[in-house]
RONU-383119 format. One line per field, with one value per residue (C-alpha): residue number from 0; residue in three letters; z, x, y. Coordinates in steps of 0.02 Angstrom, whole numbers, plus 50000, padded with zeros to 5 digits. Each point is the difference from the previous one (the first is absolute). Layout:
num = (NUM; ...)
residu = (ala; ...)
pz = (Z; ...)
px = (X; ...)
py = (Y; ...)
***
This chain:
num = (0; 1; 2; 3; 4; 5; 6; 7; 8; 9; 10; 11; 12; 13; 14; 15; 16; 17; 18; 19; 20; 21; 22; 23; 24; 25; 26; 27; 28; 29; 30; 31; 32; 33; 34; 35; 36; 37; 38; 39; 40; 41; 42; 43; 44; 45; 46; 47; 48; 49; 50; 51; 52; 53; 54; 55; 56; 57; 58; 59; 60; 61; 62; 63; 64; 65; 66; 67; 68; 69; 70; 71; 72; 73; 74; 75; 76; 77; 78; 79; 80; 81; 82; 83; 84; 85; 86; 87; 88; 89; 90; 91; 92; 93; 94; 95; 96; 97; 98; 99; 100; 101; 102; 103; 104; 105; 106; 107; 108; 109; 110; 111; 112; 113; 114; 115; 116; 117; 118; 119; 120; 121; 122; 123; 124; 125; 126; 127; 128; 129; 130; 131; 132; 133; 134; 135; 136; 137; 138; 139; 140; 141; 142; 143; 144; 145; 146; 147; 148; 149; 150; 151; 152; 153; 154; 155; 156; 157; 158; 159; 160; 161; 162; 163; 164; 165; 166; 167; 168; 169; 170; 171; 172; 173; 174; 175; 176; 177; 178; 179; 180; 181; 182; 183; 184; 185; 186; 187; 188; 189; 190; 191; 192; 193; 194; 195; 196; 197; 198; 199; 200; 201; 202; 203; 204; 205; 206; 207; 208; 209; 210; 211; 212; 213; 214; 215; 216; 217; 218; 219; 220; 221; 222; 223; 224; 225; 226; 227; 228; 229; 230; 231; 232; 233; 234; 235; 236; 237; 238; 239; 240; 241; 242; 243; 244; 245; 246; 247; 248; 249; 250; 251; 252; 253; 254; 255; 256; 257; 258; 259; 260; 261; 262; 263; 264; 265; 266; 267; 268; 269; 270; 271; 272; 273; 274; 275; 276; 277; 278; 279; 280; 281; 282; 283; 284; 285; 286; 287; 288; 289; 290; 291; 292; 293; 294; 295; 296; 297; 298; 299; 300; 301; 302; 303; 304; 305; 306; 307; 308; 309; 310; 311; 312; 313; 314; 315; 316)
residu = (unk; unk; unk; unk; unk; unk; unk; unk; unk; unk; unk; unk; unk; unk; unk; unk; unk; unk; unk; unk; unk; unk; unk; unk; unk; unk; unk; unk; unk; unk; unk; unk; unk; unk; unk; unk; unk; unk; unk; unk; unk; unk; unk; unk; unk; unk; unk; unk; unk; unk; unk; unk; unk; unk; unk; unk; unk; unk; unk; unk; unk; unk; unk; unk; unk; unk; unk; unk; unk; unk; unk; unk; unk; unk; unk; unk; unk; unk; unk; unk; unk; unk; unk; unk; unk; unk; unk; unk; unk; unk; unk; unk; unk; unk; unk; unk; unk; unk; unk; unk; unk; unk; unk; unk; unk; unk; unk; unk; unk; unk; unk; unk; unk; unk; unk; unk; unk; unk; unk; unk; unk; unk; unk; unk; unk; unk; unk; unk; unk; unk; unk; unk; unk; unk; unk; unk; unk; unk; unk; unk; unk; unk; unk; unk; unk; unk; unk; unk; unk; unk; unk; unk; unk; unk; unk; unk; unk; unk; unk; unk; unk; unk; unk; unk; unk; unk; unk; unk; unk; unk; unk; unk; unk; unk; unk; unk; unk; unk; unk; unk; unk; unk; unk; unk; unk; unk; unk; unk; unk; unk; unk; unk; unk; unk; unk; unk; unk; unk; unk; unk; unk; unk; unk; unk; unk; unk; unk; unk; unk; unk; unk; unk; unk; unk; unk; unk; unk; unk; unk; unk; unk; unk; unk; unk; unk; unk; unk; unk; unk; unk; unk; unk; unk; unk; unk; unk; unk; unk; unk; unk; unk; unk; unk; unk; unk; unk; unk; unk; unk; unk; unk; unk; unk; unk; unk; unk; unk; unk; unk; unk; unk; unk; unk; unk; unk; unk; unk; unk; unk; unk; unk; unk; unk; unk; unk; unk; unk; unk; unk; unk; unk; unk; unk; unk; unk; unk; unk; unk; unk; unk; unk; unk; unk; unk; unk; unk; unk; unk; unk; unk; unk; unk; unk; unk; unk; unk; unk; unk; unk; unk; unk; unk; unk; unk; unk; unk; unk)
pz = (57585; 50183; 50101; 50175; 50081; 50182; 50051; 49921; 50052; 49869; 49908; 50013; 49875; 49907; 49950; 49993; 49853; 49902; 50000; 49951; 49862; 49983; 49968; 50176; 50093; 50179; 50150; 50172; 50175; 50125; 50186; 50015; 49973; 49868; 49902; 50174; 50037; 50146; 49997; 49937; 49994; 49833; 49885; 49854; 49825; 49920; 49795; 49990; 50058; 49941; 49815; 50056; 50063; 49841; 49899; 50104; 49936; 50201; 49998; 50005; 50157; 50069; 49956; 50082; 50155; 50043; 50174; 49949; 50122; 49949; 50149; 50184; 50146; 50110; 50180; 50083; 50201; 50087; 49841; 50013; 49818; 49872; 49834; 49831; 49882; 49820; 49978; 49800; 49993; 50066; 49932; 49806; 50078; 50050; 49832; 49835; 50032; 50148; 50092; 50188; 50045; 50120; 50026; 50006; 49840; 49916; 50046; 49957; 49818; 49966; 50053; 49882; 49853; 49992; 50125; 49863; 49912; 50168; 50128; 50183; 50144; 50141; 50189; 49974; 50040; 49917; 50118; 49923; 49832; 49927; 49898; 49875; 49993; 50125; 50099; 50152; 50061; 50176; 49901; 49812; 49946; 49948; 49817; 49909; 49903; 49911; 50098; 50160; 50020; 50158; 50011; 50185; 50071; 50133; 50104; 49857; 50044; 49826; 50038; 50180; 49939; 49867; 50051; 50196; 50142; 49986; 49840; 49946; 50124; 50058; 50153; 50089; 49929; 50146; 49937; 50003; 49875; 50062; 49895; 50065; 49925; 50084; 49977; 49895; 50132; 49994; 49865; 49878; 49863; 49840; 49948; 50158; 50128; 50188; 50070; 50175; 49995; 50158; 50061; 49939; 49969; 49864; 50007; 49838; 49937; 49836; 49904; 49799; 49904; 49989; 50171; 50152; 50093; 50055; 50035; 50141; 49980; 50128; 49979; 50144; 50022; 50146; 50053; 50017; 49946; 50063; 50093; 49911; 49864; 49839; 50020; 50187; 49969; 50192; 50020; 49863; 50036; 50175; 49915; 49910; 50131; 50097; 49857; 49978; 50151; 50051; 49823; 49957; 50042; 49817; 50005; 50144; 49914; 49865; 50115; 50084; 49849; 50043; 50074; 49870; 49861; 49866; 49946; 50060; 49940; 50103; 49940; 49993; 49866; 49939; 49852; 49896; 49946; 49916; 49927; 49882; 49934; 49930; 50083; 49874; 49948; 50100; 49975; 50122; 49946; 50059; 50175; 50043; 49902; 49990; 50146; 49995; 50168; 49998; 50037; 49819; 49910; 49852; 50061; 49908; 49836; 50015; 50029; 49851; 49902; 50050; 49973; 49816; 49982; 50089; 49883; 49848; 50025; 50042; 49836; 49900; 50095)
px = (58083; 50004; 49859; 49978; 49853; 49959; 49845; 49925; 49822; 49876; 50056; 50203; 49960; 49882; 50134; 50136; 49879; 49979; 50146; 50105; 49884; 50063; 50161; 50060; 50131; 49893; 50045; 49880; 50076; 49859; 50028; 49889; 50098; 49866; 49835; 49907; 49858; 49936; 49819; 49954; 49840; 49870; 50052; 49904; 50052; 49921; 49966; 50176; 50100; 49878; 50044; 50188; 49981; 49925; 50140; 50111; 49917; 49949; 49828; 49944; 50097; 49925; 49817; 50027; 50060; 49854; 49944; 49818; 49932; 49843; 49873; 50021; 49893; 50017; 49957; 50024; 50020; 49818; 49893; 49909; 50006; 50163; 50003; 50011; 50101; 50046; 50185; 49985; 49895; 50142; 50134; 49895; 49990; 50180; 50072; 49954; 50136; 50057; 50068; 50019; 50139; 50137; 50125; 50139; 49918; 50026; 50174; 50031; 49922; 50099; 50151; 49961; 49973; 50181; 50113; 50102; 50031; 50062; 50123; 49928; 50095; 49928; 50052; 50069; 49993; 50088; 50096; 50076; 49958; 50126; 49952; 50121; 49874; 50103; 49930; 50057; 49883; 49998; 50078; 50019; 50155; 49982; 49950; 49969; 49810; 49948; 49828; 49940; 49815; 49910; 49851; 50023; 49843; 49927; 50166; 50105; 50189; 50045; 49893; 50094; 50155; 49992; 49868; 50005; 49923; 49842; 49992; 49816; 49910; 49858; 49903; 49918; 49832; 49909; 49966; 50083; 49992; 50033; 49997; 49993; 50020; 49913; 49897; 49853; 49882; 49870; 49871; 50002; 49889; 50101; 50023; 49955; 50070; 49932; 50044; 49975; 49995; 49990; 50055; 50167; 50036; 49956; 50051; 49981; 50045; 49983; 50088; 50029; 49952; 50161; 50054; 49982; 50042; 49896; 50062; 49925; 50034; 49989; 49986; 49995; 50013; 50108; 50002; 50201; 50137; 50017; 50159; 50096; 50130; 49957; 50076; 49958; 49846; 49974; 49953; 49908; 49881; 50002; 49934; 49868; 49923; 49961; 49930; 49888; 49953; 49796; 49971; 49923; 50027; 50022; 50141; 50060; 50037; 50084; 50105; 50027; 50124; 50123; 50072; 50002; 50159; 49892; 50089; 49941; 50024; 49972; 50034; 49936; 49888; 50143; 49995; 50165; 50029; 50173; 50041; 50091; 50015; 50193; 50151; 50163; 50019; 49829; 49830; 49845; 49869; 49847; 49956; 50187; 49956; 49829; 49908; 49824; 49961; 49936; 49821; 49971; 49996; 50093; 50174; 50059; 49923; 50100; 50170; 49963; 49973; 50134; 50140; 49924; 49990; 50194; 50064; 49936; 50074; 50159; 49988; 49933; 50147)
py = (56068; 49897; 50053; 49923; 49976; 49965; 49899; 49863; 50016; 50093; 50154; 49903; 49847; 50119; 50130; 49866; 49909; 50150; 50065; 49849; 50012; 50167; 49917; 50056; 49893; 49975; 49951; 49968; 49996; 49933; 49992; 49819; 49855; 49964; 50066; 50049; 49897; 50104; 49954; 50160; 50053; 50052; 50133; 50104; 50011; 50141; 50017; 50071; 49859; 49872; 50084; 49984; 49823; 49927; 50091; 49885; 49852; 49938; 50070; 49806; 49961; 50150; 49966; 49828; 50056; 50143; 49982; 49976; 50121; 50064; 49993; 50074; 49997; 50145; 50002; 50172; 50026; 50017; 49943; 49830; 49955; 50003; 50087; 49890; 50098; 49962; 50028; 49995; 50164; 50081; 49928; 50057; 50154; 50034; 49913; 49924; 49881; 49920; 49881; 49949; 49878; 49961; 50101; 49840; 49928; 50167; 49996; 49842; 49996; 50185; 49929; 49844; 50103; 50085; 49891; 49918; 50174; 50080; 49961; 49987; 49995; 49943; 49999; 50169; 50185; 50169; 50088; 50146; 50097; 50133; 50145; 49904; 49846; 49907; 49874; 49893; 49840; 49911; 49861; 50005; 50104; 50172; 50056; 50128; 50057; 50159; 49988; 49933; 49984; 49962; 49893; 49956; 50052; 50118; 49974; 50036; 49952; 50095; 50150; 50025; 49956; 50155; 50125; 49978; 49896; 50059; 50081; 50020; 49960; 50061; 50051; 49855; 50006; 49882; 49847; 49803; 49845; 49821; 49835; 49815; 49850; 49864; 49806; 50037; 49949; 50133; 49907; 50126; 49968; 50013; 50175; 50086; 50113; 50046; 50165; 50073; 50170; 50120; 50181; 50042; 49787; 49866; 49842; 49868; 49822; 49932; 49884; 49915; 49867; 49941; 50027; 49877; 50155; 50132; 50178; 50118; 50187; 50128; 50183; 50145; 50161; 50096; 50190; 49980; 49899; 49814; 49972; 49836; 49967; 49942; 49832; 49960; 49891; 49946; 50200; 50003; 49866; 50053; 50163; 49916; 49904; 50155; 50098; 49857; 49945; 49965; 50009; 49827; 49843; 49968; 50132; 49926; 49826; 50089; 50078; 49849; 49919; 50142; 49870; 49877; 49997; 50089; 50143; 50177; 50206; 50145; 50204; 50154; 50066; 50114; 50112; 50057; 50165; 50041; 50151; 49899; 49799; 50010; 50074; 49968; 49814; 49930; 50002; 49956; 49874; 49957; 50002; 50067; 50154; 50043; 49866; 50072; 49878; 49818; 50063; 50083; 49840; 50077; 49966; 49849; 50064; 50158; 49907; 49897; 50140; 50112; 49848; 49987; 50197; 50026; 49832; 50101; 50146; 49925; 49945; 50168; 50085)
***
């Protein structure tokens, strides 16, 4: 059976490992020209995917490449003294088993894992799907599969190509998450993260051991809907600056390597909510099926799960 995947972030390599282990002939289409190295910022893996990820024998790679977070200092808006807080209390109390890492070193060591099993085609986008399992690409020829997952993301090009433009979406609930990349100049003490936290605004930066980058992460709230497209990044920082402004002049410097080449994500905290995750031929993975929002913290762990889940059922079926 030739199933076709498109993405190549997360749940994309994880599904594409297990189920050429399945025996399944696989192939990945991914719009980057290469394994996106977007500066990313920290992700969660929960006891689920941790299980998952040793059973893919790259549990070490992970482990090696944890952010080391485990301190923050807190200083709210109006207080004169910051809050210590120990960030391993709560991970033990969330999970049993976790892990905190980079989102583009996650990528990179699920890709690792299955790339020579798979095929990956990079540089490339589907642009028609038949009920028949046809496919056309922007530039490879057409072929034909007997299932066509996608693992695209929030902005799913496979999800709006087969269930509508704005299929599953759902109303704004009022809030924004922005991630920059910038020089780790902040002095961070190993393992700790500062966050500014006011009305309806925080505003963070931490980093990783193995980084000589630091990332600062901005989240907001808003009673309606921010006017900008996804992909115009001018508006978007525009958009930041004024949520943010007269914060601190911490914040401010932060705000101030917008300008720099680090690179930089801005989008809604938006929830999924399909009625359904298949529709003939293709199935929905991960965030381009059931996106709980960035802000959960459970996102990544559910993608990796549901890839491993969909792969074996693939199989049972």
């Amino acid at each position: 059976m030739r199933i076709l995947i498109s993405g190549a972030s997360i749940a994309g390599p994880v599904l594409a490992y297990w189920l050429t282990r399945h025996g399944f002939d696989v192939t990945v289409v991914e719009r980057a020209p290469a394994l996106r190295k977007t500066g990313g910022h920290a992700v969660d893996l929960f006891r689920p995917a941790m299980d998952i990820t040793e059973r893919m024998g790259v549990l070490p790679r992970v482990e090696a490449r944890k952010t080391g977070t485990t301190r923050m200092t807190l200083h709210r808006e109006g207080a004169r003294r910051p809050v210590r807080v120990d960030l391993t209390k709560i991970y033990r109390a969330t999970s049993d088993r976790h892990a905190e890492i980079m989102r583009d070193d996650l990528s990179e060591i699920y890709y690792d894992a299955g790339r020579d099993d798979a095929e990956y085609l990079f540089g490339d986008s589907i642009t028609s799907i038949s009920p028949d399992g046809d496919v056309t690409f922007e530039h490879a020829a057409p072929r034909r599969f007997d299932v066509v997952v996608g693992a695209d993301g929030l902005h799913s090009n496979v999800r709006r190509l087969v269930f509508g433009e704005e299929a599953g979406l759902t109303k704004f609930i009022g809030a924004y998450l922005a991630v920059l990349s910038m020089p780790d100049t902040t002095g961070l003490g190993d393992g700790e993260t500062v966050l500014h936290l006011g009305p309806g605004r925080t505003a963070g930066v931490y980093s990783a051991r193995h980084l000589d980058e630091a990332r600062a992460v901005f989240l907001f709230r808003r009673d309606e809907p921010l006017d900008y497209h996804h992909r115009d990044v001018a508006r978007q920082q525009e958009l930041l600056r004024e949520a943010y402004a007269g914060m601190h002049p911490q914040v401010d410097g932060w705000l101030a390597a917008l300008t720099g080449p680090g690179p930089f994500y801005f989008d809604s905290i938006t929830q999924l909510g399909l009625d359904s995750w298949s529709r003939g031929r293709v199935t929905l993975v991960g965030d381009a099926g059931y996106c709980p929002g960035p802000a959960v913290g459970g996102s990544t762990s559910l993608a990796v799960l549901g890839a491993y889940v969909l792969a074996g059922e693939l199989a049972a079926a």
